[in-house]
C-alpha positions, 0 to 999 in steps of 0.5 A, a space after each residue: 474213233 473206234 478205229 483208233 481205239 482197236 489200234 491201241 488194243 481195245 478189241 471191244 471198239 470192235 462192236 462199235 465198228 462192226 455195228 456201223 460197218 458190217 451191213 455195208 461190208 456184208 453188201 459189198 461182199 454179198 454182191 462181189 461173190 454173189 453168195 450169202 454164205 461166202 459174204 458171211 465168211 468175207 465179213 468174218 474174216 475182215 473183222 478177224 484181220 481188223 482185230 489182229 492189226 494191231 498198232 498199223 490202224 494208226 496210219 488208216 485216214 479214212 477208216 470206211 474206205 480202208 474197210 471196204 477195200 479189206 472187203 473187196 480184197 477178201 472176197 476176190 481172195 474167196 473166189 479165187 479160193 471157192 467157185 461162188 454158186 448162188 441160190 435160185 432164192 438167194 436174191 440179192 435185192 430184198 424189197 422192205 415191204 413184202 409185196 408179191 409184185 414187189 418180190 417178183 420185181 427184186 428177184 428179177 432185179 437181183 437176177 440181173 445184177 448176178 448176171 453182171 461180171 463181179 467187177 461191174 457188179 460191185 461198181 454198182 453196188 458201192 456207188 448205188 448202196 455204199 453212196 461212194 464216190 467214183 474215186 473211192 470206188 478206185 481206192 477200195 477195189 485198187 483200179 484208177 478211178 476211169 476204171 472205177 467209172 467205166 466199170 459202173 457206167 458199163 455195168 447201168 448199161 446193161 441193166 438199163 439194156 436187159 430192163 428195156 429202159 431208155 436212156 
């Protein structure tokens, strides 16, 4: 509905959108370039290209998917444009209860992750975070839905390799 809102010139529906959208755009972003700061500017800039889209939000069927493939493109737009460094406290994995165990756990984790080639590294993301489908994963990082799948399977597999646990 916001969506369609901003489509007829409403720019305040974008509150709406960002307040439902950002963390999982900021996240998808986060984990693409493996830079807050670059996530930051993805974010920005999507909601800037979704605000001057004007009257061809009409046509959007799936508004989540269409953001978060604006997302994914944006960020492979910003590598390509800056190379992504990440901070040695930059993890990407926060834990909700702060834990020293659980701290170290999470920075390992995200140590790993980083490790991962942004394309693997995303897979996991949008299927373990974003909760989509691997089809979905296809149509937000424009590959065949195989692709989407060989990507997420390939990536657990070297975590689940570099963590030591069995399958």
């Amino acid at each position: 509905a916001a969506v369609v809102a901003i489509a007829a010139g409403d720019l305040d529906a974008l509150e709406v959108v960002y307040d439902v959208c950002a963390a999982d755009l900021f996240g998808l972003a986060l984990w693409r370039t493996g830079s807050r700061e670059d996530a930051a500017d993805v974010l920005q800039e999507v909601f800037v290209r979704l605000a001057g889209s004007g009257s061809n939000l009409r046509r959007v069927r799936r508004p989540r998917a269409y953001l978060l493939a604006m997302a994914h493109s944006t960020a492979v737009d910003v590598l390509r444009r800056r190379k992504p460094t990440v901070e040695a406290d930059d993890a990407i994995l926060e834990p909700v209860m702060p834990d020293p165990g659980t701290i170290a756990d999470a920075a390992r984790a995200s140590r790993l992750l980083l490790g991962l080639p942004p394309a693997r590294r995303e897979a996991v993301y949008l299927r373990h975070f974003a909760g989509l489908s691997y089809a979905e994963i296809g149509d937000a990082t424009g590959v065949p839905t195989f692709t989407a799948a060989s990507r997420y399977r390939l990536g657990i597999g070297r975590l689940r390799k570099l963590l030591g646990v069995e399958k």
